[in-house]
VOGU-3710 file (C-alpha; in Angstrom, 3 decimals, decimal comma):
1> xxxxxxxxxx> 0,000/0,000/0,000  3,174/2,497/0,526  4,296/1,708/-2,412  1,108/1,897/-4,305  0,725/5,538/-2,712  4,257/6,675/-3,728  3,224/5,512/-6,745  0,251/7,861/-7,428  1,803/11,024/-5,305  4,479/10,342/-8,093
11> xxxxxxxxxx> 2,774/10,921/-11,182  -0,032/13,091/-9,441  3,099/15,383/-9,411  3,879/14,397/-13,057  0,284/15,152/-13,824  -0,170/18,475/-12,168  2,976/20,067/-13,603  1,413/19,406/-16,938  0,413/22,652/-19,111  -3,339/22,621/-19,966
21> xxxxxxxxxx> -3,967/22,843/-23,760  -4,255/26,820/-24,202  -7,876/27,301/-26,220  -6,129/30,536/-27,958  -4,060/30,337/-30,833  -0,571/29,199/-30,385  2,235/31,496/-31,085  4,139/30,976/-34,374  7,257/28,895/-34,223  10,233/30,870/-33,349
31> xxxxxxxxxx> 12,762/31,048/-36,335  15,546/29,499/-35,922  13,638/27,363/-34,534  15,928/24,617/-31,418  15,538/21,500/-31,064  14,730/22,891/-26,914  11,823/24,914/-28,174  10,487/21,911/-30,458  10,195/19,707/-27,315  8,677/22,391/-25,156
41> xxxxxxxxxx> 5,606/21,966/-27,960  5,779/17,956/-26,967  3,056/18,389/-24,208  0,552/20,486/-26,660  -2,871/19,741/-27,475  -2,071/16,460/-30,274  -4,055/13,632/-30,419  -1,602/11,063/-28,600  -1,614/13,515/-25,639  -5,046/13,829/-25,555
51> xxxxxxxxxx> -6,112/10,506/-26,273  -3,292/9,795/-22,761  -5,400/12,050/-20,354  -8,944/11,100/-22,015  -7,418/7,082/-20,290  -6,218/9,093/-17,327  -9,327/11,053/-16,634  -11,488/7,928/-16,869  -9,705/5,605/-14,439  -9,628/8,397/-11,797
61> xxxxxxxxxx> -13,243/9,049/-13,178  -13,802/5,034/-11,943  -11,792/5,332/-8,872  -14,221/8,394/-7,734  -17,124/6,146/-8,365  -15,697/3,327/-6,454  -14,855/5,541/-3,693  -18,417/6,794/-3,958  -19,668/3,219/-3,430  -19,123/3,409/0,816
71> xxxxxxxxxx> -20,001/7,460/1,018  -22,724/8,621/2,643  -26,196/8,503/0,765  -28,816/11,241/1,676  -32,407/10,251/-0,150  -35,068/12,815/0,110  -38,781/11,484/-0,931  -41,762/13,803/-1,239  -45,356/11,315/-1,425  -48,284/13,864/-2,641
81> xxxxxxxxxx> -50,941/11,246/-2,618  -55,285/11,683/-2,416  -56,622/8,002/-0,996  -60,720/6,723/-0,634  -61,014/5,097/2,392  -63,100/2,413/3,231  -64,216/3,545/6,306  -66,764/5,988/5,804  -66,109/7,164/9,113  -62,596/8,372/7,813
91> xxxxxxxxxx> -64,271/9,368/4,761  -62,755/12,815/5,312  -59,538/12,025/5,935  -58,887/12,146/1,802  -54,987/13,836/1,671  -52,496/11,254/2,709  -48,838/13,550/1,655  -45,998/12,420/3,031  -42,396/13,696/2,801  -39,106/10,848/4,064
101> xxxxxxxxxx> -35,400/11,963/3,969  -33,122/8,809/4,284  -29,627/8,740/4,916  -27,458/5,303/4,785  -23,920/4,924/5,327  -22,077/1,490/4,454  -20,101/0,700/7,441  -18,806/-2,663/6,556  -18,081/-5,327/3,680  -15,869/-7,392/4,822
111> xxxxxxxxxx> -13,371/-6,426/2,709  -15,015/-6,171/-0,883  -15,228/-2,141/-1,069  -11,396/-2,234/0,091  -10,013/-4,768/-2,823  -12,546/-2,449/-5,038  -10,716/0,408/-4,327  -6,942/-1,210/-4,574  -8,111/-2,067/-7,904  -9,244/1,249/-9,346
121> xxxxxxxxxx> -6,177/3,119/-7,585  -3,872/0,450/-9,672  -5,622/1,359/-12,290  -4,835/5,326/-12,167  -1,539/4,938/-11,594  -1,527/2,637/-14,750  -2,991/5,042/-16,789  -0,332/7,787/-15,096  2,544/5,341/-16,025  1,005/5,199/-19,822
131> xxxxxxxxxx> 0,841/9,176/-20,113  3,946/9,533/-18,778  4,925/6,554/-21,939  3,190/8,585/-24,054  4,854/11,621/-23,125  8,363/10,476/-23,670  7,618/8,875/-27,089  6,433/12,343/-28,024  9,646/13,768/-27,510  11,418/10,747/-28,926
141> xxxxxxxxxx> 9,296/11,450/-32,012  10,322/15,072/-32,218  13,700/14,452/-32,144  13,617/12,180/-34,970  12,135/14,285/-36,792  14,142/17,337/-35,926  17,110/15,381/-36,640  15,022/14,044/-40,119  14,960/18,349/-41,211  18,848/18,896/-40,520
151> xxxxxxxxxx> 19,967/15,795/-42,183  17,710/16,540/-45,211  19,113/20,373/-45,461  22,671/18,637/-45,405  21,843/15,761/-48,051  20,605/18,148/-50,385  23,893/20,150/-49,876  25,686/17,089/-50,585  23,815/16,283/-53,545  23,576/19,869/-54,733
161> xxxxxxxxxx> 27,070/20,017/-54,556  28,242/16,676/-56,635  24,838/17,545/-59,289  26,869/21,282/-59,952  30,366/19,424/-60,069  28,901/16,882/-62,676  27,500/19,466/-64,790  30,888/21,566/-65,038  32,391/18,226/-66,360  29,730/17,408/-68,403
171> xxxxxxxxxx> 30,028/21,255/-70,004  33,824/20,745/-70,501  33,351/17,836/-72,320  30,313/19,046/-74,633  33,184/22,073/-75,650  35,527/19,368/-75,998  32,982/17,202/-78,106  32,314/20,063/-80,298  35,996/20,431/-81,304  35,884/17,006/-82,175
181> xxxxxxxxxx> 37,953/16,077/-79,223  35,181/13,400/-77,078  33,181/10,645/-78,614  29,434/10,489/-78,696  29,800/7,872/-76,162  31,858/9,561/-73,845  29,710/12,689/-74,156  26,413/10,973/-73,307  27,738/8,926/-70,248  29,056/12,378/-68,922
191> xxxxxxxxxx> 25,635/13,795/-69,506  23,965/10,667/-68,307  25,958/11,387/-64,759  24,956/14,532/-64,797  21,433/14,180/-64,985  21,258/11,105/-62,846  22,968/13,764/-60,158  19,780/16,487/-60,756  17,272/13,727/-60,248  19,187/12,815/-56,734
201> xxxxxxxxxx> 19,651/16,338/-56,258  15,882/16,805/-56,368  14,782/14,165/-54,629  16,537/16,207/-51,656  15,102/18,865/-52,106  11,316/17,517/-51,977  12,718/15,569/-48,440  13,685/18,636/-47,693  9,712/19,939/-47,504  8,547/16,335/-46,824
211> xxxxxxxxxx> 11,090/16,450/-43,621  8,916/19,668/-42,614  5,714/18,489/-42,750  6,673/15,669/-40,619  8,522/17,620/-37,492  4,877/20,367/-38,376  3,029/17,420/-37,700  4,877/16,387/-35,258  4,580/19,666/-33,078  0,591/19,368/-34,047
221> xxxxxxxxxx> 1,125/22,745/-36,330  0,469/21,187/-39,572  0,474/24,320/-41,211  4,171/25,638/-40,308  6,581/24,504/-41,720  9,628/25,589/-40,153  12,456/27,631/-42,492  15,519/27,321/-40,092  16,833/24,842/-37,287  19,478/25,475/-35,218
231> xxxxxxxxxx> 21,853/22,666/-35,009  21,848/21,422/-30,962  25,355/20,850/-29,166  24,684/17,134/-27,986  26,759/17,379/-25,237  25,090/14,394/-23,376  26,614/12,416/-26,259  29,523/12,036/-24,201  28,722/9,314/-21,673  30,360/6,317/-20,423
241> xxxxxxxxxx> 27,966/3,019/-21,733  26,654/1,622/-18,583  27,025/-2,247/-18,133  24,149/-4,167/-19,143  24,067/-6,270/-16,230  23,831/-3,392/-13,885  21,519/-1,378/-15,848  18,642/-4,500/-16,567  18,394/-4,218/-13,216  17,419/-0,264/-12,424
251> xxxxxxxxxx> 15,759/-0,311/-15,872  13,340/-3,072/-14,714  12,700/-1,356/-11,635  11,984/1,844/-13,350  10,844/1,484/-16,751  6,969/2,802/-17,093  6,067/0,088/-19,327  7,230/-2,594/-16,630  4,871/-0,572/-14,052  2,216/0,110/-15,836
261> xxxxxxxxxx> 1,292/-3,370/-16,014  2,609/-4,402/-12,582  0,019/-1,960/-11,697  -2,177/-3,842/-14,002  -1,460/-6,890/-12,315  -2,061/-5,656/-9,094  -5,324/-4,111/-10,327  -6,276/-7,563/-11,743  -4,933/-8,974/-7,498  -7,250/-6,978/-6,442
271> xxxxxxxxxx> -10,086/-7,289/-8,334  -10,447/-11,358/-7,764  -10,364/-10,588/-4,580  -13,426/-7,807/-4,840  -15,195/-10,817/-6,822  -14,897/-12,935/-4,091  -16,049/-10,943/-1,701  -19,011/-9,307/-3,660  -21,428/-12,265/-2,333  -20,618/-11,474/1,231
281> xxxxxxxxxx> -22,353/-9,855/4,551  -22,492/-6,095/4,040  -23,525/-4,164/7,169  -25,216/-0,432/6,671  -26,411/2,289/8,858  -29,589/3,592/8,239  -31,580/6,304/9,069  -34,653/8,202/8,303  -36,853/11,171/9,426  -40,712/11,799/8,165
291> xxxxxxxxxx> -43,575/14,032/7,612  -47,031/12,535/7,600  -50,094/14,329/6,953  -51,991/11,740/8,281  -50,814/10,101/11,685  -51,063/6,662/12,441  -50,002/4,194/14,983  -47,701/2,642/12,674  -46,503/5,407/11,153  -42,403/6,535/12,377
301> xxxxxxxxxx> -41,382/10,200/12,066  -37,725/9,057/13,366  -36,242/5,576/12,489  -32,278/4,438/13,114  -31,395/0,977/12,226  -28,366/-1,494/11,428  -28,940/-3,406/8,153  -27,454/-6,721/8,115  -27,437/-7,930/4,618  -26,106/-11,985/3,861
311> xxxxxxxxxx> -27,037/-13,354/0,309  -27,743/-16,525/0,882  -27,451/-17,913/-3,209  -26,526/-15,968/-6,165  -27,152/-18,745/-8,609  -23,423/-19,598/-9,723  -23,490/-16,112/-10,822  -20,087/-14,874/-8,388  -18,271/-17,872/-9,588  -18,420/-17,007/-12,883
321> xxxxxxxxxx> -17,164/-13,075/-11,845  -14,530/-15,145/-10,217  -13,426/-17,068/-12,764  -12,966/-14,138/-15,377  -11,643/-12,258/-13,070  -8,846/-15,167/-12,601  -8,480/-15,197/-16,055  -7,724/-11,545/-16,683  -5,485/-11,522/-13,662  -3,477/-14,871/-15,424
331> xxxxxxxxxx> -3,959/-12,603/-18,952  -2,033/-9,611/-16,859  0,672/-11,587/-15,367  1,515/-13,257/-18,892  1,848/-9,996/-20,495  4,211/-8,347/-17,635  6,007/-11,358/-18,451  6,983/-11,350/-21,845  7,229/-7,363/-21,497  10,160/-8,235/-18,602
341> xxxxxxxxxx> 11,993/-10,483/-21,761  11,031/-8,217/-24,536  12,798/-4,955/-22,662  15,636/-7,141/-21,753  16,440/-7,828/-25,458  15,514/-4,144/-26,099  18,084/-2,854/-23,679  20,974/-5,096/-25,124  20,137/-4,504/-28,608  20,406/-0,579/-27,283
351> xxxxxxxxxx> 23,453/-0,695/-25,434  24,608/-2,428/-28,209  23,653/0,177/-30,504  25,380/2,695/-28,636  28,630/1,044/-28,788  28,472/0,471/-32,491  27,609/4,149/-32,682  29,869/5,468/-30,588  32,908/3,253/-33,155  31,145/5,086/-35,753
361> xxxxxxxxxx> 31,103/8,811/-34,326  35,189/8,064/-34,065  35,375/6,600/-37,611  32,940/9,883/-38,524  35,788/12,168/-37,163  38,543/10,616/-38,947  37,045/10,783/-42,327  35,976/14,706/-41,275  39,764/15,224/-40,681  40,357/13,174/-43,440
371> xxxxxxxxxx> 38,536/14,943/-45,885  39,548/18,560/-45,120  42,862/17,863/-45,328  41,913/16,578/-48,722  39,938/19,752/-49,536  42,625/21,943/-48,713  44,968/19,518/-50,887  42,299/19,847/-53,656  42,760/23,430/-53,243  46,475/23,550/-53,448
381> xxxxxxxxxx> 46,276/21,593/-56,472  43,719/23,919/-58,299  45,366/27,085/-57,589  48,711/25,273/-58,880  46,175/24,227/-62,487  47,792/20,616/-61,948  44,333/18,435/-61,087  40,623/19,695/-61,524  39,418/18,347/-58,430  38,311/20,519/-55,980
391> xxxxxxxxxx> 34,313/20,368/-56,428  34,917/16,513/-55,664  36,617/17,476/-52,978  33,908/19,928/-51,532  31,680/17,651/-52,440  33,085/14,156/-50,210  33,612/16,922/-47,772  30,498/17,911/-46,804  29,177/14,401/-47,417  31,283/13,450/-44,823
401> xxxxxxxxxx> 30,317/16,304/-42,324  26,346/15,260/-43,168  27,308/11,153/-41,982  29,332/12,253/-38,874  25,666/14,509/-37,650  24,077/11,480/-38,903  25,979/9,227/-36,410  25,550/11,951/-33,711  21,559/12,092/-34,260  21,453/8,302/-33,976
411> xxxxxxxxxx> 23,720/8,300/-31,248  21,291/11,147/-29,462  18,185/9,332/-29,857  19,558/6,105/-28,419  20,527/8,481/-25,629  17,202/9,501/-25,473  15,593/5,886/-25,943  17,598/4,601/-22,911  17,062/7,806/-20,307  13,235/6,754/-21,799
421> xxxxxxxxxx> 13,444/3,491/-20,528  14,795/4,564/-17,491  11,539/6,966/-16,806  13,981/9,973/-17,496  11,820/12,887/-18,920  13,601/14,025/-21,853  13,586/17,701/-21,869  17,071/18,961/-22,613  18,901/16,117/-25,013  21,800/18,325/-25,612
431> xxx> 22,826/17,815/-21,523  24,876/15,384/-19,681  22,813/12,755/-17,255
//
């Protein structure tokens, strides 16, 4: 029960520090736009957000109306009523109103309102454990496609690049095929290059616009696309790879997928139990105060009782609660199972990941320096009119700066995918944890 009530104070904190969707219209996305600003938008009105508190508000919606269940219950009854006796001596006594206010308070169940209760709190914090999920993927998503824009702005560099350097060869060697100096051969496999360079070159540029409309979508602003990013430091890059051994073990204990259905399972305990026990004694206070128009001998304006209630035989009708009940809680258990192997491949095929990457982002650096010192080479040579290769050169150049931010993106996100599985909120990717 501690546990289950850190739980919920938990992500009722969570919860509450959540911004309200605004009902005015949202600012216009700053320009340059970082990737900080772009995950400030992750807790907006979108549908996976609201679709996350629509399940939130209707478990604590259920929990209310469990609680409800054992409250107190005030009944007020108002009787106009006009009756023909069969006396004729009380002929005249025709108006018979009467007026009752009842109030009833459960004061025992032996249990069953208690398990009923344990089962809808599980339940909340479930569904707080799944908006927090839902949360995090957001911001998982908008880093992709952040990443998605800036990588598409330096493809179609790349591309833009090697397209112009193809054409200036294939314009040399149309001069030179005019003074008889190329074959026709020669002259369309040059052009052939060329134009096989536009039609990569514009396939960047529609990613480009395509990369746009995913991050606008993204940020639920469809209709903004944004014109600049600012390229993020990434400092939290640099981080020593935990062990896998050590981490299974905090990432188990942690992870909000793990929770939510050991909540789940817990709500499932619980609710076999509140099957069980939903045939047994129930024990109510009752009392009531009346108004009679007409008095009688029999008639009560005060009454306070104790209402012992014991079914007696409910027709095989608990056993079958009990037995689905069973089964969902055998359903829940099975699923938190294979969820405990499926993260543990997850997390090794992650940590994993970040060690390839991380061999990459080294290789990434060494064909960076490798390249400028080739550019500047390039350069040498061109000034000196011995070897026509500097666009080449510019061109492997920046091709190599646009894979080293590609293994830096990666190497963010599965930054961001572990401090995810960890129940880390991302906010700020570009700091150290």
């Amino acid at each position: 029960m501690q546990i289950r009530f850190l739980t919920g104070l938990l992500y009722g904190i969570v919860w509450a520090g959540i911004v309200q969707a605004d009902t005015t219209a949202p600012e216009p996305l700053p320009s340059p736009l970082t990737l900080e600003q772009a995950l400030a938008l992750a807790d907006d009105s979108h549908p996976d957000i609201e679709l996350a508190k629509a399940r939130l508000s209707m478990s604590q919606a259920q929990a209310s109306a469990v609680q409800a269940q054992t409250g107190l219950e005030i009944t007020g009854q108002i009787l106009p009523q006009y009756v023909q006796r069969t006396s004729p001596a009380l002929a005249f006594q025709n108006s018979d109103n009467q007026a009752h206010l009842l109030i009833t308070k459960r004061l025992y169940d032996f249990g069953a309102s208690e398990a009923q209760r344990d089962a809808a709190n599980s339940l909340v914090a479930s569904s707080s454990l799944d908006f927090l999920d839902v949360r995090q993927k957001r911001r998982i998503e908008i880093m992709r496609y952040f990443f998605d824009v800036l990588l598409a702005d330096m493809r179609y560099m790349v591309d833009n690049e090697a397209m112009a350097a193809a054409y200036v060869t294939y314009d040399r060697i149309r001069e030179r095929h005019q003074l008889g100096q190329i074959s026709e051969v020669d002259l369309a496999a040059s052009e052939t290059r060329y134009r096989e360079f536009l039609v990569r070159r514009n396939k960047s540029q529609i990613e480009q616009r395509s990369s746009r409309q995913r991050l606008a979508n993204a940020l639920n602003r469809p209709g903004e696309l944004a014109d600049k990013l600012l390229r993020p430091a990434l400092s939290g890059n640099v981080r020593e790879i935990p062990e896998f051994e050590a981490l299974i073990q905090t990432v188990q204990e942690s992870n909000p997928g793990i929770q939510r259905l050991r909540q789940e399972v817990e709500a499932a305990e619980a609710a076999v139990v509140a099957a069980q026990k939903k045939s047994g004694p129930t024990l109510d206070a009752e009392f009531a105060t009346s108004y009679y128009e007409r008095e009688a001998a029999t008639r009560d304006k005060v009454r306070a009782a104790l209402n012992l209630r014991i079914p007696i035989y409910q027709g095989g009708r608990d056993d079958a609660d009990v037995a689905a009940m069973q089964a969902q809680l055998h359903n829940k258990q099975a699923e938190l199972k294979k969820a405990e192997y499926d993260l543990r491949q997850k997390l090794l095929d992650l940590v994993q990941q970040l060690e390839l990457l991380k061999v990459e982002q080294q290789t990434a650096r060494t064909r960076s320096d490798y390249r400028d010192l080739y550019l500047d080479r390039s350069r040498a040579l061109y000034e000196m009119e011995a070897q026509v290769t500097l666009g080449d050169a510019m061109t492997k150049m920046t091709e190599a700066q646009w894979r080293a931010a590609k293994v830096e993106f990666d190497l963010a996100i599965a930054w961001a995918r572990l401090d995810a599985m960890r129940a880390t909120l991302i906010t700020e990717p570009n700091e150290k944890k």
